[in-house]
mmCIF file of the N, C-alpha and C atoms, coordinates in Angstrom:
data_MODEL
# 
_entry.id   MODEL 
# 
loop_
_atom_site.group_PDB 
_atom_site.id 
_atom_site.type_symbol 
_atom_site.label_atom_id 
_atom_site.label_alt_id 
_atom_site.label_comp_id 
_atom_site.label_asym_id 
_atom_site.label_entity_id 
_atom_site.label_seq_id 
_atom_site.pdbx_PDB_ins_code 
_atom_site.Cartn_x 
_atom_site.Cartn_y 
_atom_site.Cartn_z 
_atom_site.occupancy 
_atom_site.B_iso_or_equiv 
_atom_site.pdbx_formal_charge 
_atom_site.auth_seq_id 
_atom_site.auth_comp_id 
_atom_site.auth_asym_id 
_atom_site.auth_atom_id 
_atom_site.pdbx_PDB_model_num 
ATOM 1   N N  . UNK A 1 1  ? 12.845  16.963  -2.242  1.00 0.00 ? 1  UNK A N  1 
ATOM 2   C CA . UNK A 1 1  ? 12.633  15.708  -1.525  1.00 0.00 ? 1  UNK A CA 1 
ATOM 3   C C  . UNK A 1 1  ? 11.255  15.164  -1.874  1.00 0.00 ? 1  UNK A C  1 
ATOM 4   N N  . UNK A 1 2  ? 11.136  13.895  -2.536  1.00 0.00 ? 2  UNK A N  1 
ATOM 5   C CA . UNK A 1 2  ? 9.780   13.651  -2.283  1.00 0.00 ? 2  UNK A CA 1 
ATOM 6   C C  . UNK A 1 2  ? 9.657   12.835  -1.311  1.00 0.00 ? 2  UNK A C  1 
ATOM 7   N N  . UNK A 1 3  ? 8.020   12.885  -1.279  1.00 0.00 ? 3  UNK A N  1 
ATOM 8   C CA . UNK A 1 3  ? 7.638   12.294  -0.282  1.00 0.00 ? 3  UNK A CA 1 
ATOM 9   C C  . UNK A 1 3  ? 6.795   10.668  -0.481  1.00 0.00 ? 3  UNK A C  1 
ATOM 10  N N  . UNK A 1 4  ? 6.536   9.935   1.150   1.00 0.00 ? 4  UNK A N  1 
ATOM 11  C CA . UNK A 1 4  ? 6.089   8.763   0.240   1.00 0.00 ? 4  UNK A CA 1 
ATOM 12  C C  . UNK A 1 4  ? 4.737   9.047   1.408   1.00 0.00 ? 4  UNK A C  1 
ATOM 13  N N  . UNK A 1 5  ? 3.408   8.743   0.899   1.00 0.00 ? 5  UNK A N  1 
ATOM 14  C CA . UNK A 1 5  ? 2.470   8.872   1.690   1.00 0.00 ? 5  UNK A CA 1 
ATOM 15  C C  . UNK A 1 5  ? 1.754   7.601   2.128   1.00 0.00 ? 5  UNK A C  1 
ATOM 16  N N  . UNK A 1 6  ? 1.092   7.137   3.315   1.00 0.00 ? 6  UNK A N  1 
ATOM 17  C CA . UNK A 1 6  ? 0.288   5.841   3.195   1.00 0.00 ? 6  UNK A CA 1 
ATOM 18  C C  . UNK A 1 6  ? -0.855  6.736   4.170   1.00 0.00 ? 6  UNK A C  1 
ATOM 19  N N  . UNK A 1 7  ? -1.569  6.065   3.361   1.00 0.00 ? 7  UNK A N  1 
ATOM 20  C CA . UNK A 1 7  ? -3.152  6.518   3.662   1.00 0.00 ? 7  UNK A CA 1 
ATOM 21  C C  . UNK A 1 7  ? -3.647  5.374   4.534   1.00 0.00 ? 7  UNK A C  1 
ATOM 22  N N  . UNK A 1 8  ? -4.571  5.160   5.215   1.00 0.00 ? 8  UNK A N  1 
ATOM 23  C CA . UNK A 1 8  ? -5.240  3.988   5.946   1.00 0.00 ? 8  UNK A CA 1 
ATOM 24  C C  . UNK A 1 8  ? -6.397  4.591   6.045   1.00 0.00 ? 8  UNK A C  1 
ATOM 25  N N  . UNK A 1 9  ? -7.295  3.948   5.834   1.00 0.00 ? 9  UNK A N  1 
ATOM 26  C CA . UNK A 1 9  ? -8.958  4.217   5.880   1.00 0.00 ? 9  UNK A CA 1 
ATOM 27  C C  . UNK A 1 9  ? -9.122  2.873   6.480   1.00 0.00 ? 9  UNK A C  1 
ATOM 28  N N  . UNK A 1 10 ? -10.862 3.271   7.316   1.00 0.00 ? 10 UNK A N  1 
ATOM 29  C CA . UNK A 1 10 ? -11.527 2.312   8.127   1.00 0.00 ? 10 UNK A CA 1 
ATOM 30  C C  . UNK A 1 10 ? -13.035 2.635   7.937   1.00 0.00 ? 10 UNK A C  1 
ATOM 31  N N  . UNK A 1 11 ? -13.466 1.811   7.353   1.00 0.00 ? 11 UNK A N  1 
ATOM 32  C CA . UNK A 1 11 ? -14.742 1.819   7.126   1.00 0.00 ? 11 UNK A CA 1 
ATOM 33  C C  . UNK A 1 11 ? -15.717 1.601   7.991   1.00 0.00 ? 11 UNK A C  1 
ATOM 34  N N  . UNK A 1 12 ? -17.020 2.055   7.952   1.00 0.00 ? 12 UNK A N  1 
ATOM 35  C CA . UNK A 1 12 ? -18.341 1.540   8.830   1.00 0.00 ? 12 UNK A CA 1 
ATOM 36  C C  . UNK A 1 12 ? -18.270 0.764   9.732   1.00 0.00 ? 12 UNK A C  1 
ATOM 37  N N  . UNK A 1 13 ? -17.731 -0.510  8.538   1.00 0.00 ? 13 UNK A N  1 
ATOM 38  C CA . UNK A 1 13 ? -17.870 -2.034  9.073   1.00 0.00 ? 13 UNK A CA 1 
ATOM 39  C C  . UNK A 1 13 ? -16.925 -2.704  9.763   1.00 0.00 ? 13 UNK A C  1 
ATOM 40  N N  . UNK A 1 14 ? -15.408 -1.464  9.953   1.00 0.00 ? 14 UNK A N  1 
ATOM 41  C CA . UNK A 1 14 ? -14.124 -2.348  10.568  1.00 0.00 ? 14 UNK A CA 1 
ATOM 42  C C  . UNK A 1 14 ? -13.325 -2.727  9.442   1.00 0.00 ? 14 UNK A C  1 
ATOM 43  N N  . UNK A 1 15 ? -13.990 -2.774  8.182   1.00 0.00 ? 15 UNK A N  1 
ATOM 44  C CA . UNK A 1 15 ? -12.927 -2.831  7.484   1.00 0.00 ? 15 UNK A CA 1 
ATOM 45  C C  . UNK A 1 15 ? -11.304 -1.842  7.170   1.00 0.00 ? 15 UNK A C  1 
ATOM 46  N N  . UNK A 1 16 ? -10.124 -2.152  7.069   1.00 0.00 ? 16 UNK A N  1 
ATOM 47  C CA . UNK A 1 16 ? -8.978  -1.771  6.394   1.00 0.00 ? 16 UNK A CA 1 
ATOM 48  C C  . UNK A 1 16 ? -8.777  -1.651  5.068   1.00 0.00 ? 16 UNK A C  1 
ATOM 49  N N  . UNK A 1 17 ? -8.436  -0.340  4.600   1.00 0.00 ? 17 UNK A N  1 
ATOM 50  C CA . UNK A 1 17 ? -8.024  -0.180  3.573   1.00 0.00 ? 17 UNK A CA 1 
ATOM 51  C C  . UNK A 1 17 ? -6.343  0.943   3.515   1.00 0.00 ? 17 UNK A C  1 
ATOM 52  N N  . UNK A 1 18 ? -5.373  0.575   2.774   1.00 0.00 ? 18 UNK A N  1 
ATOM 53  C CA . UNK A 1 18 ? -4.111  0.775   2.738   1.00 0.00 ? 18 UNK A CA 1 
ATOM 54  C C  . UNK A 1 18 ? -3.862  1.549   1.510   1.00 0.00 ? 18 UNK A C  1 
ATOM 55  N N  . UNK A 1 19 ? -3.483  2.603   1.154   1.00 0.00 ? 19 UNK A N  1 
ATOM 56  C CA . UNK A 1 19 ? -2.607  3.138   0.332   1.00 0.00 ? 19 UNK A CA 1 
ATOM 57  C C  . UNK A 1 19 ? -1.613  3.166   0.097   1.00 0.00 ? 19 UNK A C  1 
ATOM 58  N N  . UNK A 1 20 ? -0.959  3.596   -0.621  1.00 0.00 ? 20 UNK A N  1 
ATOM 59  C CA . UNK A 1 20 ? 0.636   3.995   -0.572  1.00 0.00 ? 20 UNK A CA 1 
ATOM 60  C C  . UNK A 1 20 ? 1.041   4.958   -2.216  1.00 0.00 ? 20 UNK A C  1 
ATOM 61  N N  . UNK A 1 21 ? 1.071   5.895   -1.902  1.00 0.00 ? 21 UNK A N  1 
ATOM 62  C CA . UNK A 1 21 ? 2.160   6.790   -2.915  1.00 0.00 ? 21 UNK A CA 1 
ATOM 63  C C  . UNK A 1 21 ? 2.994   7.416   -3.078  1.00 0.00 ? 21 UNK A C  1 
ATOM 64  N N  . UNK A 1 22 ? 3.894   7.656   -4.186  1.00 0.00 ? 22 UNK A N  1 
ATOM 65  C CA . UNK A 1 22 ? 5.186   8.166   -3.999  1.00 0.00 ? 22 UNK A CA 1 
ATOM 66  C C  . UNK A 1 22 ? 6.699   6.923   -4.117  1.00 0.00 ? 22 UNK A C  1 
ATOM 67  N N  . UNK A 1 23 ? 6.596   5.985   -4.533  1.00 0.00 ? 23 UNK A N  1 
ATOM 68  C CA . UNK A 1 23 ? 7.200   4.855   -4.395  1.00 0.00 ? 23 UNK A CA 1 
ATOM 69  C C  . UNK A 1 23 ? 6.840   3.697   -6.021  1.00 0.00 ? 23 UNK A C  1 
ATOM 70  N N  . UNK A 1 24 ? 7.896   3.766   -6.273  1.00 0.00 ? 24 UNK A N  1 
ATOM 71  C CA . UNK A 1 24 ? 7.668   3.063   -7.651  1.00 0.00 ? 24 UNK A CA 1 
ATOM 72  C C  . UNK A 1 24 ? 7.941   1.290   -7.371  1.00 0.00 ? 24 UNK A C  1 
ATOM 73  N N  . UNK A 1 25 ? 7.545   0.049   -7.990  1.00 0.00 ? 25 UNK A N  1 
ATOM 74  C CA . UNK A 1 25 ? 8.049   -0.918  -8.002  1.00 0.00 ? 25 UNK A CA 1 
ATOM 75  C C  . UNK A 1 25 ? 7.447   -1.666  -6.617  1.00 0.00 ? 25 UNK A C  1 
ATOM 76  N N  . UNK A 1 26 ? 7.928   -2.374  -6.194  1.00 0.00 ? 26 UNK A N  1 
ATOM 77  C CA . UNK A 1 26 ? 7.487   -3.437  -4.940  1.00 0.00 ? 26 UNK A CA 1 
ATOM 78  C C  . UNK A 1 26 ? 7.743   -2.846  -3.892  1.00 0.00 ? 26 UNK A C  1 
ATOM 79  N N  . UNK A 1 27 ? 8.487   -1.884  -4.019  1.00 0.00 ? 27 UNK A N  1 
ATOM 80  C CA . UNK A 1 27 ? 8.678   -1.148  -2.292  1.00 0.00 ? 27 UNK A CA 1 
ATOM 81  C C  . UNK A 1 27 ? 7.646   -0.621  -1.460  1.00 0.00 ? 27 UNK A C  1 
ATOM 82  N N  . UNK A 1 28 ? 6.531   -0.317  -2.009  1.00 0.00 ? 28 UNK A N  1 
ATOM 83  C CA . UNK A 1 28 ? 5.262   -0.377  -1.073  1.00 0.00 ? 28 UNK A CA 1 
ATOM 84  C C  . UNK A 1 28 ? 4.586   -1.549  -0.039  1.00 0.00 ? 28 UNK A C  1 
ATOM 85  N N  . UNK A 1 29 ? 5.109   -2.351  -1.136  1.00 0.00 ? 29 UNK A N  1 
ATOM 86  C CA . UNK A 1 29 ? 5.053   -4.077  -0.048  1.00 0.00 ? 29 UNK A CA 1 
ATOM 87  C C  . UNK A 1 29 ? 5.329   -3.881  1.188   1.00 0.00 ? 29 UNK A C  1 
ATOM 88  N N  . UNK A 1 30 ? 7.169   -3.539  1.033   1.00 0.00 ? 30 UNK A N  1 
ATOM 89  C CA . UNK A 1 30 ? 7.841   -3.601  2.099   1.00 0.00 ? 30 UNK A CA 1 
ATOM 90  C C  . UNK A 1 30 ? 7.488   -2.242  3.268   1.00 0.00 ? 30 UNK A C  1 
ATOM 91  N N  . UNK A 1 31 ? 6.904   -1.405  2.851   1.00 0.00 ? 31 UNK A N  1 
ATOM 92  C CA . UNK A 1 31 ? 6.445   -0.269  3.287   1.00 0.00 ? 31 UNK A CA 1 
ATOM 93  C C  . UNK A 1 31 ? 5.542   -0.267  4.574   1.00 0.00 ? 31 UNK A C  1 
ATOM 94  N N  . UNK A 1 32 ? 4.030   -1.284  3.574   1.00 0.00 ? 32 UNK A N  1 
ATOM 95  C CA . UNK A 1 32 ? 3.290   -1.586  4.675   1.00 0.00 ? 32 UNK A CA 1 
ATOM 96  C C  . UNK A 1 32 ? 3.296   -2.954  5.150   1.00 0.00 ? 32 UNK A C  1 
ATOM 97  N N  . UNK A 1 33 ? 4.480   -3.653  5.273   1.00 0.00 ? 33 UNK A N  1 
ATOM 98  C CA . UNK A 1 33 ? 4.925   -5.119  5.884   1.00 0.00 ? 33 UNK A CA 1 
ATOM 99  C C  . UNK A 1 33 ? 4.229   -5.197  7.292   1.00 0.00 ? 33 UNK A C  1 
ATOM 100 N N  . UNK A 1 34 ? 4.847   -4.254  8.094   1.00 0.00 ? 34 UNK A N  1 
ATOM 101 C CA . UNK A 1 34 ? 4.783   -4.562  8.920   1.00 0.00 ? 34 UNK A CA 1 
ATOM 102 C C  . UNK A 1 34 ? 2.729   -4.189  9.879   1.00 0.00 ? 34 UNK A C  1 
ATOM 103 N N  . UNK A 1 35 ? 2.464   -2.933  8.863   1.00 0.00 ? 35 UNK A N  1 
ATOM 104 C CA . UNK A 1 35 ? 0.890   -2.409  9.287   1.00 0.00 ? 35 UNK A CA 1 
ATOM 105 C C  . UNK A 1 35 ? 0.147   -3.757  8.740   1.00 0.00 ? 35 UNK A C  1 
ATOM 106 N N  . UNK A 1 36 ? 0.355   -4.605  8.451   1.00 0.00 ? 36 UNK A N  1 
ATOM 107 C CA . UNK A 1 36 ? -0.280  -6.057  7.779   1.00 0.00 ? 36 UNK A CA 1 
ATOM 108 C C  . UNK A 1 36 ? -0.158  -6.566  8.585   1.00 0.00 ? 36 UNK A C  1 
ATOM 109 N N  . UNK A 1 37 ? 1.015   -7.228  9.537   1.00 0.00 ? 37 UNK A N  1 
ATOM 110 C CA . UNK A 1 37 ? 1.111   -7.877  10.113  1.00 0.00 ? 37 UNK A CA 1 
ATOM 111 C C  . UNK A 1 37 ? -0.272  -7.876  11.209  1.00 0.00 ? 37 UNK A C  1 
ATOM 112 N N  . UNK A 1 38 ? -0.111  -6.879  11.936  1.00 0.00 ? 38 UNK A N  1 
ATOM 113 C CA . UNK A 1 38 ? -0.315  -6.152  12.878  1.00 0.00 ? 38 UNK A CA 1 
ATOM 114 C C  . UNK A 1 38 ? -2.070  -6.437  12.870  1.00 0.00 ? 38 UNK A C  1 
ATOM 115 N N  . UNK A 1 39 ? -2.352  -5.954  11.318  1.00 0.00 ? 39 UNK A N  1 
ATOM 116 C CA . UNK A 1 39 ? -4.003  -6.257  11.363  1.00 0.00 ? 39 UNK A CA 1 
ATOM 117 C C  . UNK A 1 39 ? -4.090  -7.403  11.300  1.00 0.00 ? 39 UNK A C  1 
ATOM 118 N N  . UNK A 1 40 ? -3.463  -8.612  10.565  1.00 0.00 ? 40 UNK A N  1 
ATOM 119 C CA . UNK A 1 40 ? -4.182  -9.733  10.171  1.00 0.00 ? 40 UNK A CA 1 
ATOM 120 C C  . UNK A 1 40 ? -4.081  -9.824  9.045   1.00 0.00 ? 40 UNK A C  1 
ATOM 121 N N  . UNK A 1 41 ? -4.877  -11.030 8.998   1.00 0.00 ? 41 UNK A N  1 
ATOM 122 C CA . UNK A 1 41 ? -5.397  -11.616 7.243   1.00 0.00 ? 41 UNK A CA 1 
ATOM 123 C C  . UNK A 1 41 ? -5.877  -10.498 6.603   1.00 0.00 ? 41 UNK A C  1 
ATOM 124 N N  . UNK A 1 42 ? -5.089  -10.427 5.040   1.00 0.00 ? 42 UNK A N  1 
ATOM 125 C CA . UNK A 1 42 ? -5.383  -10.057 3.953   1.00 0.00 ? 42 UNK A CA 1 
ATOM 126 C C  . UNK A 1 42 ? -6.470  -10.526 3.061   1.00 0.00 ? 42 UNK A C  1 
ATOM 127 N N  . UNK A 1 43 ? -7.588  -9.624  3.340   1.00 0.00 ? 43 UNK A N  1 
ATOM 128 C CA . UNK A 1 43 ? -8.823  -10.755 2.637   1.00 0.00 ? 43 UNK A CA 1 
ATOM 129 C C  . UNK A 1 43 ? -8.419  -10.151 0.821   1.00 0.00 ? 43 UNK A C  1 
ATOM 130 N N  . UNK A 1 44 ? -7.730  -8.926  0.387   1.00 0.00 ? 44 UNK A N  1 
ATOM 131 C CA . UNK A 1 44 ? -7.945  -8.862  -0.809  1.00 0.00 ? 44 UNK A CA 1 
ATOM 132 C C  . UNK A 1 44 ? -6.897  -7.799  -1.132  1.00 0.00 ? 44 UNK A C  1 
ATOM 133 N N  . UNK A 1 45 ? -5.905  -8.009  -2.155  1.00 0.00 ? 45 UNK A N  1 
ATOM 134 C CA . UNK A 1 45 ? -5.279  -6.717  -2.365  1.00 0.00 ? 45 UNK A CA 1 
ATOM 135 C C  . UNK A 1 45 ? -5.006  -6.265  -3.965  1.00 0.00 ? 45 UNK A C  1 
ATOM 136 N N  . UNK A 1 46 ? -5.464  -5.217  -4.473  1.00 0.00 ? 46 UNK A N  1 
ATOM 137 C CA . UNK A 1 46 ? -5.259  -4.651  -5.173  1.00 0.00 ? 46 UNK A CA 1 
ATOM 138 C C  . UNK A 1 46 ? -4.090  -4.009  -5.460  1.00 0.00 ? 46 UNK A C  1 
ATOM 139 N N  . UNK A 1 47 ? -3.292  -4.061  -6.824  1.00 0.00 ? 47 UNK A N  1 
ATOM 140 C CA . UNK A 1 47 ? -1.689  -3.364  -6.984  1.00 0.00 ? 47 UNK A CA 1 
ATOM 141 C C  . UNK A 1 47 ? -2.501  -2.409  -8.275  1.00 0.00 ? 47 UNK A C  1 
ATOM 142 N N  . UNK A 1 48 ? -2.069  -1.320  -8.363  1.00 0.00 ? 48 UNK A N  1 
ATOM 143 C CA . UNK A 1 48 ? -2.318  -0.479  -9.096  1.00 0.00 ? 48 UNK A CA 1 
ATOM 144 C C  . UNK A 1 48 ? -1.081  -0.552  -9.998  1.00 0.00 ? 48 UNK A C  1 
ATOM 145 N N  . UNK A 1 49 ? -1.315  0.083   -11.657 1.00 0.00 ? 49 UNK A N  1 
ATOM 146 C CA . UNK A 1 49 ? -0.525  -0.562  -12.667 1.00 0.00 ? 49 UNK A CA 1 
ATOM 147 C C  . UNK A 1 49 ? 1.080   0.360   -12.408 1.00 0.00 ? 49 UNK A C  1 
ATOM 148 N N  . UNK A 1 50 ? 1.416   1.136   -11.379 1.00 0.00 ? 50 UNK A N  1 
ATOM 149 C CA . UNK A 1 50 ? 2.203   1.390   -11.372 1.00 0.00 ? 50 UNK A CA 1 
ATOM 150 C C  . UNK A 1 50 ? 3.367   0.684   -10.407 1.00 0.00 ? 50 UNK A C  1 
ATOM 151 N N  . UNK A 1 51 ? 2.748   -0.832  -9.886  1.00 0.00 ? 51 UNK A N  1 
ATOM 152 C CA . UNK A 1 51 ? 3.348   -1.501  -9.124  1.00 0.00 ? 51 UNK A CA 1 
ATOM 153 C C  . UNK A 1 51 ? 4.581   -2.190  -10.500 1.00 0.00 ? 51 UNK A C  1 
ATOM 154 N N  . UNK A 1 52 ? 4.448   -2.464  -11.397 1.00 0.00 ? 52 UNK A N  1 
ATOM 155 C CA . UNK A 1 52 ? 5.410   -3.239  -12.468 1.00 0.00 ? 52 UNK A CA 1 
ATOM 156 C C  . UNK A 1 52 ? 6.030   -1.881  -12.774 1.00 0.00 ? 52 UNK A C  1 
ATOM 157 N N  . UNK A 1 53 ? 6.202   -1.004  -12.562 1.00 0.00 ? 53 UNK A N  1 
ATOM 158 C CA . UNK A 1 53 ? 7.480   -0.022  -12.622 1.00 0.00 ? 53 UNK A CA 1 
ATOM 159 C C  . UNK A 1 53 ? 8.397   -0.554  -12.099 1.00 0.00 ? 53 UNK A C  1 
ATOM 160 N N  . UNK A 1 54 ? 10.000  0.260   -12.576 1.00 0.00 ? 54 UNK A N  1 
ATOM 161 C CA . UNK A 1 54 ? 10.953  -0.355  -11.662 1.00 0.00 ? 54 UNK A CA 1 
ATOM 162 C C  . UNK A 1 54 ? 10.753  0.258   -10.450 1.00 0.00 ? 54 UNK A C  1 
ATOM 163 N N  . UNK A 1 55 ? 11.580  -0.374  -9.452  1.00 0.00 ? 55 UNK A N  1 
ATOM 164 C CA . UNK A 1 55 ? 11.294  -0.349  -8.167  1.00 0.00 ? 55 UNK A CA 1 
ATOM 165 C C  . UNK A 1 55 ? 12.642  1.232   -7.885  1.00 0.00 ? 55 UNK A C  1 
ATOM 166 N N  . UNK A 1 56 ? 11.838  2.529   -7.644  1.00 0.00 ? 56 UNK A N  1 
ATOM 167 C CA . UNK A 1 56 ? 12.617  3.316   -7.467  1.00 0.00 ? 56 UNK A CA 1 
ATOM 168 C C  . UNK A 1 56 ? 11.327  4.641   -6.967  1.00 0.00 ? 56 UNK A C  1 
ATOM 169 N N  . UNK A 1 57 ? 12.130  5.713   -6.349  1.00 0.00 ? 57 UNK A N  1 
ATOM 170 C CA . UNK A 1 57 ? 11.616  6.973   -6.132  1.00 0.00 ? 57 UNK A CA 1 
ATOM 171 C C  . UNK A 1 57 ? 9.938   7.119   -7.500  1.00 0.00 ? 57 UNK A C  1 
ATOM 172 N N  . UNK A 1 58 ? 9.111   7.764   -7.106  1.00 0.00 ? 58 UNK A N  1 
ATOM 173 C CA . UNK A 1 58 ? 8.016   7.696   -8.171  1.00 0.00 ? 58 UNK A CA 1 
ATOM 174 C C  . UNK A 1 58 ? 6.425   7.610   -7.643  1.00 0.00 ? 58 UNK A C  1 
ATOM 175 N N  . UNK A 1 59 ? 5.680   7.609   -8.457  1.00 0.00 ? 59 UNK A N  1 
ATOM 176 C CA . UNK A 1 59 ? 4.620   7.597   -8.645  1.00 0.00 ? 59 UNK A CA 1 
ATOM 177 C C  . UNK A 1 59 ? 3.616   5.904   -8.598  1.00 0.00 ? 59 UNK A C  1 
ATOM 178 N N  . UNK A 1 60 ? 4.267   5.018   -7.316  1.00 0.00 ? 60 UNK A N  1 
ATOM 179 C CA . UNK A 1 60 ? 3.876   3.705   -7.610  1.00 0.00 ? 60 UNK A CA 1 
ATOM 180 C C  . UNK A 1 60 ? 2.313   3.716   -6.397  1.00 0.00 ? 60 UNK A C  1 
ATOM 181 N N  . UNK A 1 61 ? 1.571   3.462   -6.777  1.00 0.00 ? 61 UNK A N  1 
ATOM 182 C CA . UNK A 1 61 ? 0.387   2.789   -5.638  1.00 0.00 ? 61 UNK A CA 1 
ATOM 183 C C  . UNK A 1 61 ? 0.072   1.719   -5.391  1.00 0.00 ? 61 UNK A C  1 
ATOM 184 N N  . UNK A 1 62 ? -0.305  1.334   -3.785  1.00 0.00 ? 62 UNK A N  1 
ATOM 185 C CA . UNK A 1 62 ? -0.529  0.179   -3.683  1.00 0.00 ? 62 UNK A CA 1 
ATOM 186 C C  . UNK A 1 62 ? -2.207  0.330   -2.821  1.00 0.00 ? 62 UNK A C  1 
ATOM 187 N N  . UNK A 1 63 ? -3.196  -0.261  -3.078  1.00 0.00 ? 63 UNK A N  1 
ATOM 188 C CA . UNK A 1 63 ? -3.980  -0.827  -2.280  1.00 0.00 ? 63 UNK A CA 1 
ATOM 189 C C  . UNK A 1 63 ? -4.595  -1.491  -1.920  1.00 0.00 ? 63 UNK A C  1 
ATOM 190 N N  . UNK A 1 64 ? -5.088  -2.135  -0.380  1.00 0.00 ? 64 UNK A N  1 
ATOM 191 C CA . UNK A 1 64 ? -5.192  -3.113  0.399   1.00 0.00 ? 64 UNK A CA 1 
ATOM 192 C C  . UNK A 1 64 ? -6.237  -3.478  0.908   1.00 0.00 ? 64 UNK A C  1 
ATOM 193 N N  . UNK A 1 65 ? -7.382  -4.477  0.930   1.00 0.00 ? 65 UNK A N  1 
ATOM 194 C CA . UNK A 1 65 ? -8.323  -4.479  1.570   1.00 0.00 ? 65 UNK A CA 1 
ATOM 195 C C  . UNK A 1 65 ? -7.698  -5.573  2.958   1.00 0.00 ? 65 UNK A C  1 
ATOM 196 N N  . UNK A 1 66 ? -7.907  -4.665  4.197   1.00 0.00 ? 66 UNK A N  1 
ATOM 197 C CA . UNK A 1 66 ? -7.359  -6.260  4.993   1.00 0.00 ? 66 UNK A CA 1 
ATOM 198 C C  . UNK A 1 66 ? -8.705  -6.061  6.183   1.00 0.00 ? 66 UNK A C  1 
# 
């Protein structure tokens, strides 16, 4: 079974930061949809190059400055 992990870090300052691994393709989007909502505005997000994989089981990361 793998697994899919999301990390969340909070910095000093209040800032959000989002991970996600284990997930190939755009499904990390949908992953942390709803932990986005929840904070707010997205001031900045980074896709790591394994986001243009196909979208399946894998090695995809996503991260988030919100």
């Amino acid at each position: 079974m793998e697994y899919q992990n999301v990390i969340i870090k909070i910095d000093e300052k209040g800032k959000v930061y989002i991970e996600v691994d284990g997930v190939k393709g755009k499904k990390c989007l949908q992953i942390t949809k709803d932990i986005e909502k929840i904070l707010g505005t997205i001031e900045k997000r980074v896709l790591k190059p394994e986001f243009n994989d196909e979208d399946d089981d894998g090695n995809n990361h996503l991260t988030e400055n919100i």
